[in-house]
C-alpha positions as CSV (number, residue, x, y, z in Angstrom):
1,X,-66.4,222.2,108.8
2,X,-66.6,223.8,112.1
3,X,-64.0,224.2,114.1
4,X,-63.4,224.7,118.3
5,X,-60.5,224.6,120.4
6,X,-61.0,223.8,124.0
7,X,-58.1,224.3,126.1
8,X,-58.5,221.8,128.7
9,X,-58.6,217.9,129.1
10,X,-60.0,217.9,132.4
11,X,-63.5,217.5,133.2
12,X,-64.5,220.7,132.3
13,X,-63.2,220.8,129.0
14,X,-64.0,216.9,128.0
15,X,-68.2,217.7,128.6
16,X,-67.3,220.9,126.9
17,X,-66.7,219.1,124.0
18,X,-69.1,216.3,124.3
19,X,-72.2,218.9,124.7
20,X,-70.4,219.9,121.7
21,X,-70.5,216.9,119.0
22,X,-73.7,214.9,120.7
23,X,-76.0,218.1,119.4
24,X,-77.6,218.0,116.1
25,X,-78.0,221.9,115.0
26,X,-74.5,222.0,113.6
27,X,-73.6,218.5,112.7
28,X,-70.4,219.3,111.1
29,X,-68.6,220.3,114.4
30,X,-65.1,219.5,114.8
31,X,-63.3,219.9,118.5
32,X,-59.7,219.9,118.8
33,X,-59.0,219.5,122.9
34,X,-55.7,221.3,123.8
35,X,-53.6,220.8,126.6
36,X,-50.6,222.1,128.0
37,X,-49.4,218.2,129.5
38,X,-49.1,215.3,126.9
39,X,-51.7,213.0,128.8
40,X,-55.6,214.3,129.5
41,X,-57.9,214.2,132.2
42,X,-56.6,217.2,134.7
43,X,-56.9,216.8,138.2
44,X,-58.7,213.5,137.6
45,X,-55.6,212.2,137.1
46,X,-53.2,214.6,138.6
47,X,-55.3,215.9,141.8
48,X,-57.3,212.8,142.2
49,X,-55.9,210.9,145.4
50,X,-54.5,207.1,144.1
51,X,-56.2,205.6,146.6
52,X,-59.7,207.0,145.4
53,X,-59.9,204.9,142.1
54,X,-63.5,205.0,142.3
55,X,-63.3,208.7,141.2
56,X,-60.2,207.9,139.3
57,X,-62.5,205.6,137.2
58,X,-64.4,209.0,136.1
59,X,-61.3,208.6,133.3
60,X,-63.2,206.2,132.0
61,X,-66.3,208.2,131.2
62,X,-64.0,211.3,129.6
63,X,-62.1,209.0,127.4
64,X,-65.2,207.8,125.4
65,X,-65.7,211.5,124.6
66,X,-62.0,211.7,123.6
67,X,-62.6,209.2,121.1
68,X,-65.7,210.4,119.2
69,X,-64.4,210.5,116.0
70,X,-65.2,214.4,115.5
71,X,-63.3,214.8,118.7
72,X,-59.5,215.3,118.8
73,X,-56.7,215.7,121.7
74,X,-53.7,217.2,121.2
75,X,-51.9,217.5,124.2
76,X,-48.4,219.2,124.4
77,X,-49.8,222.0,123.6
78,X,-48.3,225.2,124.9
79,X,-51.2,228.1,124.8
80,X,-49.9,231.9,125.8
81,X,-46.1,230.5,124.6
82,X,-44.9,232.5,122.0
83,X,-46.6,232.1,118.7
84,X,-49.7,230.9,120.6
85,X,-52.0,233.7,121.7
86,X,-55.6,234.0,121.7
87,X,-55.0,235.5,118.1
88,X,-53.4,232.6,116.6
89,X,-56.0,230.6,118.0
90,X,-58.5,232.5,116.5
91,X,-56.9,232.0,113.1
92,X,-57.1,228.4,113.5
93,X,-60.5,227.9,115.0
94,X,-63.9,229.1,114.8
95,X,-64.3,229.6,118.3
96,X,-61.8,228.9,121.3
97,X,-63.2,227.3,125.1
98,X,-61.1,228.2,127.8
99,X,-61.5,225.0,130.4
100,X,-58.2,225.6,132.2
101,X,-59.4,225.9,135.7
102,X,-57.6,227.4,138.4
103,X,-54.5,226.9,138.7
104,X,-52.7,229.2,141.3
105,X,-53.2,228.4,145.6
106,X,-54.7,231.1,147.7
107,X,-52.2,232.6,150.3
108,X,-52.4,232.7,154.1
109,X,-50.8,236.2,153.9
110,X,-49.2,235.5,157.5
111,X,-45.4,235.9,158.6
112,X,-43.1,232.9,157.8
113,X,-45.6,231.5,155.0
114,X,-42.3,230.6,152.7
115,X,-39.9,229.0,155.1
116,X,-38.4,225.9,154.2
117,X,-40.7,223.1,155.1
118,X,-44.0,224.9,154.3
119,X,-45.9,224.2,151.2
120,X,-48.9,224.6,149.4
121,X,-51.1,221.8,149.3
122,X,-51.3,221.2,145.9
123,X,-47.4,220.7,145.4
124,X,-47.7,218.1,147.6
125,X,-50.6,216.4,145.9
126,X,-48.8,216.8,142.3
127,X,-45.9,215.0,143.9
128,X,-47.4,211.8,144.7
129,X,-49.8,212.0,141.8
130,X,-46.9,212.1,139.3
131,X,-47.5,216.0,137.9
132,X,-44.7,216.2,135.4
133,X,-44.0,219.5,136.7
134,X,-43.6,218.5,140.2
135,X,-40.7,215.8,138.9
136,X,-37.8,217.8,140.7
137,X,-39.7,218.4,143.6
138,X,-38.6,216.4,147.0
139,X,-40.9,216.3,150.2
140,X,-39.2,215.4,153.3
141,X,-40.8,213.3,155.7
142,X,-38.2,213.2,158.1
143,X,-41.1,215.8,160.6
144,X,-42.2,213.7,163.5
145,X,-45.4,216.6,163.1
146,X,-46.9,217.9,160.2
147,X,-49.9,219.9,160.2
148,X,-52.3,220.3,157.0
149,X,-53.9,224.0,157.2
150,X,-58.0,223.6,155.8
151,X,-60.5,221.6,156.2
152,X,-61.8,221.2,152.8
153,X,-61.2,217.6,150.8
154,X,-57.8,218.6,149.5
155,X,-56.7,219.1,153.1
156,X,-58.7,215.3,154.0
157,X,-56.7,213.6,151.2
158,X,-53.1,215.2,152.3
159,X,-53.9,214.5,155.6
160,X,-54.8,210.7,154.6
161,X,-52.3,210.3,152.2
162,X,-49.9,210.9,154.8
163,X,-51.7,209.1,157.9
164,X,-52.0,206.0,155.3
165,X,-49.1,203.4,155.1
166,X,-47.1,202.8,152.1
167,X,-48.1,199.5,152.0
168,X,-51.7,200.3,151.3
169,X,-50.7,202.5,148.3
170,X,-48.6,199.6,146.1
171,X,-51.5,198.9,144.4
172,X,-52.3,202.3,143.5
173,X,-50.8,204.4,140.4
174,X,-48.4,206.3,142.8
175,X,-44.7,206.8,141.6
176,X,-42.2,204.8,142.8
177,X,-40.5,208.3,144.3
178,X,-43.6,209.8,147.1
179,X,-43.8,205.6,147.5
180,X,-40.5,205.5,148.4
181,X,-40.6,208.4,151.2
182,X,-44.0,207.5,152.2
183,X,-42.6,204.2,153.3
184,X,-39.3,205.7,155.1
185,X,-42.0,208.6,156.9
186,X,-41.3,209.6,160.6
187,X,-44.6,211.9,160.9
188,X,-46.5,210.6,163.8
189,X,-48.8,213.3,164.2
190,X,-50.5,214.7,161.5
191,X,-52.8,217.7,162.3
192,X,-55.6,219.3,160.2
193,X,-56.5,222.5,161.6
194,X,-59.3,224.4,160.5
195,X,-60.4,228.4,161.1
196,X,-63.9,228.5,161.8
197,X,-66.0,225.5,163.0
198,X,-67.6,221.6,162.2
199,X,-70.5,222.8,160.3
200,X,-68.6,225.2,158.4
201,X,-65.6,222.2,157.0
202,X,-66.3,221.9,153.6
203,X,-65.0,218.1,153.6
204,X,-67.5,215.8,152.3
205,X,-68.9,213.5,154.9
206,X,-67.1,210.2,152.8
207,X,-63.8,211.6,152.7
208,X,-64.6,212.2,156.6
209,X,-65.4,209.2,157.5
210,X,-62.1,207.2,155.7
211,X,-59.9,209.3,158.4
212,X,-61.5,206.4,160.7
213,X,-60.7,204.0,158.9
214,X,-56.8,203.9,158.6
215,X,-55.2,201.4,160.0
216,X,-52.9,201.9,163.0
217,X,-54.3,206.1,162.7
218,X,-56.2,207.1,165.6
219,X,-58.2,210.0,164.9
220,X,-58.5,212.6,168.1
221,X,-61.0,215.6,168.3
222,X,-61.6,217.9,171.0
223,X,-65.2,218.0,172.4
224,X,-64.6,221.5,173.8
225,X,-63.6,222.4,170.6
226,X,-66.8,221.1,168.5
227,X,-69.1,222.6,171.5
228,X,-68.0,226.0,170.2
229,X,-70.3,225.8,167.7
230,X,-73.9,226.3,167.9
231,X,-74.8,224.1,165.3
232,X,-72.6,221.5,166.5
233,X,-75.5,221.2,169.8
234,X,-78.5,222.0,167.2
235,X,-77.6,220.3,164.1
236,X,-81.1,220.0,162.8
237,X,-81.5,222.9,160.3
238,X,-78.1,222.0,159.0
239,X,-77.8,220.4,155.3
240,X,-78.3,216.8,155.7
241,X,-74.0,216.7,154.3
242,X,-72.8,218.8,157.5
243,X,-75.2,217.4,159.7
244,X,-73.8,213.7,158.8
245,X,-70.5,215.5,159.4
246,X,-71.6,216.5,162.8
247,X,-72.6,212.9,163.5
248,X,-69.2,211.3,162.5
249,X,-67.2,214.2,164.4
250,X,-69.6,213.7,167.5
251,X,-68.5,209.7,167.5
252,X,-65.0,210.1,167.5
253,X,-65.5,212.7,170.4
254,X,-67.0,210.6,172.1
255,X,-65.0,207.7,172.0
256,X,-62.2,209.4,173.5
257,X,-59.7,207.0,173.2
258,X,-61.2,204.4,174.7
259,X,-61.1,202.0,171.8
260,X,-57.5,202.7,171.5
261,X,-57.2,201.9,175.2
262,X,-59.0,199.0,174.6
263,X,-56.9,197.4,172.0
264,X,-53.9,197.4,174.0
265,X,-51.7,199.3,171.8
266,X,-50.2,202.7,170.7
267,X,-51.2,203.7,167.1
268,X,-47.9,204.6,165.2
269,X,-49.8,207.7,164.2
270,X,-52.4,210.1,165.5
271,X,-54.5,212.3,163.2
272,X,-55.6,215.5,165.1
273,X,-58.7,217.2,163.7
274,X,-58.6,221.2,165.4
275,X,-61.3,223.8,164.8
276,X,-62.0,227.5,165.6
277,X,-57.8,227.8,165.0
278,X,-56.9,230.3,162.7
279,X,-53.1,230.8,161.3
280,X,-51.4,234.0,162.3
281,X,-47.4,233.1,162.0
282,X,-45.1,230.6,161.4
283,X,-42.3,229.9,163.4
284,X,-39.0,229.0,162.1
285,X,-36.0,230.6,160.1
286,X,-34.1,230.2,157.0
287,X,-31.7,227.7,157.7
288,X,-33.7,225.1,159.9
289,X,-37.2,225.8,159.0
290,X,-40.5,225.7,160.1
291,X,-40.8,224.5,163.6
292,X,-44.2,225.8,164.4
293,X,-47.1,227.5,163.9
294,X,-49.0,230.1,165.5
295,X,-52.9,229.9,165.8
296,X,-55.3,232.1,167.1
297,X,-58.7,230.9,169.1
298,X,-61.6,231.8,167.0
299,X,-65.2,231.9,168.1
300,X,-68.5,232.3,165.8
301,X,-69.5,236.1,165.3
302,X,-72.7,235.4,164.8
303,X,-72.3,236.6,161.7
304,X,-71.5,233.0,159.7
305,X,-68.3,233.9,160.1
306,X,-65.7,233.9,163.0
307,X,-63.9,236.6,165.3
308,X,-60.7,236.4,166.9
309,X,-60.2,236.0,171.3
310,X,-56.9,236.7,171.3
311,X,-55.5,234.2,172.8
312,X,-52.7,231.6,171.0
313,X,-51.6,228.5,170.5
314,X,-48.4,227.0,169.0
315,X,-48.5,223.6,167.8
316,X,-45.1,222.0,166.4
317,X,-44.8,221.2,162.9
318,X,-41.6,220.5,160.6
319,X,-44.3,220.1,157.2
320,X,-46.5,222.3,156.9
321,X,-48.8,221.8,153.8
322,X,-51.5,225.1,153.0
323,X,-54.7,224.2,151.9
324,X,-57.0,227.1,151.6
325,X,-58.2,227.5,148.1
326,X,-57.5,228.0,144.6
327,X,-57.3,231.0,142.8
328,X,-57.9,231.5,139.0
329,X,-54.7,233.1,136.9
330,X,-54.9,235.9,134.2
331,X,-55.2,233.9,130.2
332,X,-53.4,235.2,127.5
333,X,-55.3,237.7,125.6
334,X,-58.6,237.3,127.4
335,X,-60.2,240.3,130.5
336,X,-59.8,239.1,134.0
337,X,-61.9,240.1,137.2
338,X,-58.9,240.2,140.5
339,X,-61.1,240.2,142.9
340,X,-62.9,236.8,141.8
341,X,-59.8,235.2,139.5
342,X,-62.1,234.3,137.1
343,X,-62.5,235.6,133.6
344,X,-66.2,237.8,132.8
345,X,-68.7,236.2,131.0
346,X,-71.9,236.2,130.2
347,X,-73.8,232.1,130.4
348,X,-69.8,231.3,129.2
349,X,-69.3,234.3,126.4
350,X,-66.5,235.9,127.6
351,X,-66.6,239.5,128.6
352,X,-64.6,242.6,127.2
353,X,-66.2,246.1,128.7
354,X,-69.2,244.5,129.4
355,X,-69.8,243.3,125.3
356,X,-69.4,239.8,124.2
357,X,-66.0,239.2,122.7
358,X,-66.4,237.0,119.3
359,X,-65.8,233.2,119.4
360,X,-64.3,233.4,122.5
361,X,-65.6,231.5,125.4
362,X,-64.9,229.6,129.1
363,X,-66.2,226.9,131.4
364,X,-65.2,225.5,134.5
365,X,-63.6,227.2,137.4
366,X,-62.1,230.1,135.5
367,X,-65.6,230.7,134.7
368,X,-67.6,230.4,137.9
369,X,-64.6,230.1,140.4
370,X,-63.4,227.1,142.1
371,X,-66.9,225.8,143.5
372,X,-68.7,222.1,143.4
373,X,-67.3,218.8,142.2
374,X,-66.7,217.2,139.3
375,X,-70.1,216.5,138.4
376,X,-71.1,220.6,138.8
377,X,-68.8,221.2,135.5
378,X,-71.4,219.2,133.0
379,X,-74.2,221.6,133.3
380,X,-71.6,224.8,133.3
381,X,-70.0,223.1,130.2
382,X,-73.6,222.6,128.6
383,X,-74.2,226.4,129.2
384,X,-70.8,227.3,127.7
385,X,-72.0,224.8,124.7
386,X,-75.1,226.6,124.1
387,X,-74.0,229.8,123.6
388,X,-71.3,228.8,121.3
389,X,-73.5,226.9,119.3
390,X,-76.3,229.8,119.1
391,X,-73.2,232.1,117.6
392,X,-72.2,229.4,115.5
393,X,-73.6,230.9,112.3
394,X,-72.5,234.1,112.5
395,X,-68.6,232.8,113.8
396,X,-68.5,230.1,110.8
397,X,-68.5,232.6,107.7
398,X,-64.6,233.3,108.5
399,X,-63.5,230.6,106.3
400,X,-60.8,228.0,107.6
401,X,-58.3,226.6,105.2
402,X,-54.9,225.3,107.3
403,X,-55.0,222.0,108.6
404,X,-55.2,222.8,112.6
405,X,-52.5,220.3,113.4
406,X,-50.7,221.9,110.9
407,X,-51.0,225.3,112.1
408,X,-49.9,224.5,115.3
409,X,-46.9,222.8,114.4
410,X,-46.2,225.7,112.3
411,X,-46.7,228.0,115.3
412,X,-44.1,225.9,117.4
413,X,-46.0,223.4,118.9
414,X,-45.0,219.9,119.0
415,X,-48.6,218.0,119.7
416,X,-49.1,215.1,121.1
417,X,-51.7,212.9,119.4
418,X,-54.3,210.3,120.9
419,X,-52.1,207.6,119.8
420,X,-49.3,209.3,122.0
421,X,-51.5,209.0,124.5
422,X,-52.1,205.8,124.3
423,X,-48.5,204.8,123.8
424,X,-48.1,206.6,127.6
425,X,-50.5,204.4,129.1
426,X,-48.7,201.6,127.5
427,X,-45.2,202.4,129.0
428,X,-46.8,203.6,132.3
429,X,-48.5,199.7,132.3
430,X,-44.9,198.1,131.7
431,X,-43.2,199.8,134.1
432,X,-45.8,198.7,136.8
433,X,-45.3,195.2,135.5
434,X,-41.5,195.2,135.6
435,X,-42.1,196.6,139.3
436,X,-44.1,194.1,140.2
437,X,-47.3,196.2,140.5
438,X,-50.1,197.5,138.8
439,X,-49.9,200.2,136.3
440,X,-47.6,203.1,137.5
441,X,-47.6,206.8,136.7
442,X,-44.4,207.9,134.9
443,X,-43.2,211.5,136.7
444,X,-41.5,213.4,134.3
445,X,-41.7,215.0,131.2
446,X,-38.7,213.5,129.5
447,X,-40.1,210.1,130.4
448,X,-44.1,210.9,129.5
449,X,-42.8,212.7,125.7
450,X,-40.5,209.6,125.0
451,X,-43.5,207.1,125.5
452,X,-45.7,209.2,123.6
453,X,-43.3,209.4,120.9
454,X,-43.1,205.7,120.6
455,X,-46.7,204.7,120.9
456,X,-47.2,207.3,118.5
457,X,-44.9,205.8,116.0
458,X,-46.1,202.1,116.7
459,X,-49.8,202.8,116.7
């Protein structure tokens, strides 16, 4: 029997493992998916807005792979902890797959970045998608303003999540907590503000265009703003994605308010979309937090880039969520490139002065970086899988003898099974029911391990 470890549960990792057991030139593959949480799926269950269950019903697609029979998940599994290193790994399994994405936010690197009130943008995201780790955390949303910094899909979903009215997420997975606060919100204007210009967002042009359609939200752009850049007056050698951008932007400035006029009626929020803005300070102290922050004009430099003009503008803000990236963190035992956070490889082998290290491998974004969507991790995981399996031979003459579930528990591990799993979704279904809902995440860890203890037992 052969044996891989992927660490990783999220898309990545499952068509790691499918590309795995669906080929035929070593048909007695066996893949044991690790993860550090007790329930799988990554950030298509924990970064995945709850209003997008389209996407959310990708879950769908991974959990058939999770259930091939030579296909294991064993989540609660703690790689790096003590007792868990890329060498005990290595004495369990033939090879090990490192899906784990990347997992740290990029910094702004400006004054006042960690006052009280400013966050990353992910933090708020694993709040109200229920990210055990995120179970103490409390977001206040007491701000009249709060301004989302990016322009990339993260930022639209923040920016809609908190534009959106709690009564339009009840049906959705959300925690009773962010459900809670999103009902008892203040924020009235909610600001996305974005560095360089409209052809240069990297939203897509669908999560655009469900900013328009929030109820009681009117969306507000500045024409003066757009006009700044060139390809926002010639969009015709854009990508047809940014050009439909430009054509959705281009309506709402022209509009102007005049539907909103129309109506009769103030909307009890306004969304703000700002370009050619870049961050430079925040404004604030200590004890009463941020209260502002500080943005520079840009303009194009003809470069594809932008240039500073020197001149400033403050706009208010009590929450101020960060959304400018992701950024790959060092793995235990493995070689790591700074300047890209991700780890060398060569089509997935990793790297270690420039020679392939044995039975070690990666996919996803701590392989290429964080770039595409979902889809763009099935062929990097079939890459990944191709190289493994061309090694196979030579990695399955180590011979294996310890059960791996075994070996795991023996190293201090206390896995969750699939039938854990399922005793999760179980509890998370009840709860929704005795809520009068549909089914609802549970938040914390003591809450997920306890109901995958007992649907582990009962199954």
């Amino acid at each position: 029997m052969f044996r891989v470890a992927v660490i990783g549960s999220g898309p990545s990792g499952v068509y790691t493992a499918q590309s795995l057991v669906e080929q035929e030139t070593v048909p007695d593959i066996e893949v044991y998916v690790l993860d550090r949480l007790p329930c799988p799926y990554g950030l298509v269950r924990y970064g995945v807005a709850p209003d997008h269950e389209k996407i959310k019903s990708l879950q769908n697609n991974l959990r058939t792979v999770l259930e091939h029979p030579r296909v294991h998940f064993l989540g609660n599994v703690e790689v790096g902890a003590p007792g868990l290193g890329l060498k005990e790994l290595r004495e369990i399994f033939h090879a090990v797959v490192f899906c784990v994405g990347a997992a740290a936010d990029r910094q702004l690197g400006i004054p006042g970045e960690d006052l009280p009130g400013s966050h990353p943008a992910t933090g708020f995201v694993s709040w109200y998608s229920a990210h055990p780790d995120a179970a103490a955390t409390r977001f206040s949303l007491a701000a009249r303003s709060a301004i989302v910094i990016g322009v990339g899909n993260v930022a639209v979903d923040v920016a809609r999540i908190l534009s959106r009215g709690a009564a339009q997420l009840t049906t959705t997975d959300m925690p009773q907590g962010p459900l809670g606060a999103l009902a008892d919100s203040r924020v009235e204007d909610v600001w996305m503000v974005g560095r360089r210009g409209p052809s240069q967002a990297k939203f897509t042009t669908k999560e655009l265009r469900e900013l328009g359609s929030l109820p009681g939200t009117e969306v507000l752009v500045r024409p003066k703003e757009l006009a700044l850049d060139p390809a926002y007056r010639e969009p015709g050698d854009l990508p047809a994605a940014r050009r439909r951008n430009i054509e959705v932007l281009r309506g709402w400035a022209e509009r102007d308010g005049t539907e909103t006029a129309a109506a009769g009626a103030t909307p009890p929020r306004r969304l703000h979309l700002r370009f050619f803005l870049r961050p430079v300070a925040m404004i604030g102290d200590a004890a009463t937090g941020v209260r502002a922050v500080r943005f520079e004009r840009t303009v194009p430099d003809g470069l594809g880039g932008v240039k500073g003009t020197g001149e400033y503008e403050d706009i208010q803000g009590q929450l101020v969520l960060r959304s400018v990236g992701y950024r790959g963190t060092p793995q235990p035992g493995l070689p790591f490139d700074e300047a890209t956070g991700t780890v060398p490889h060569r089509a997935g082998r990793v790297l270690r002065n420039d020679a392939a290290h044995p039975g070690v491998y990666v996919a996803g974004w701590i392989k290429r970086g964080p770039t595409g969507v979902i889809g763009t991790n099935r062929p990097c995981a079939k890459e990944t899988a191709a190289s493994l399996l061309d090694d196979a031979a030579a990695l399955a003459e180590r011979t294996l003898t310890e059960d791996p579930v075994s070996a795991l528990i023996r190293a201090g591990q206390q896995p969750v099974p699939w039938t854990g799993w399922l005793g999760i979704e179980a509890a998370e279904a009840a709860w929704g029911r005795r809520l009068g809902r549909g089914t609802v995440k549970l938040p914390d860890w003591a809450g997920l391990l306890e109901a995958a203890r007992t649907g582990a037992e009962v199954v």
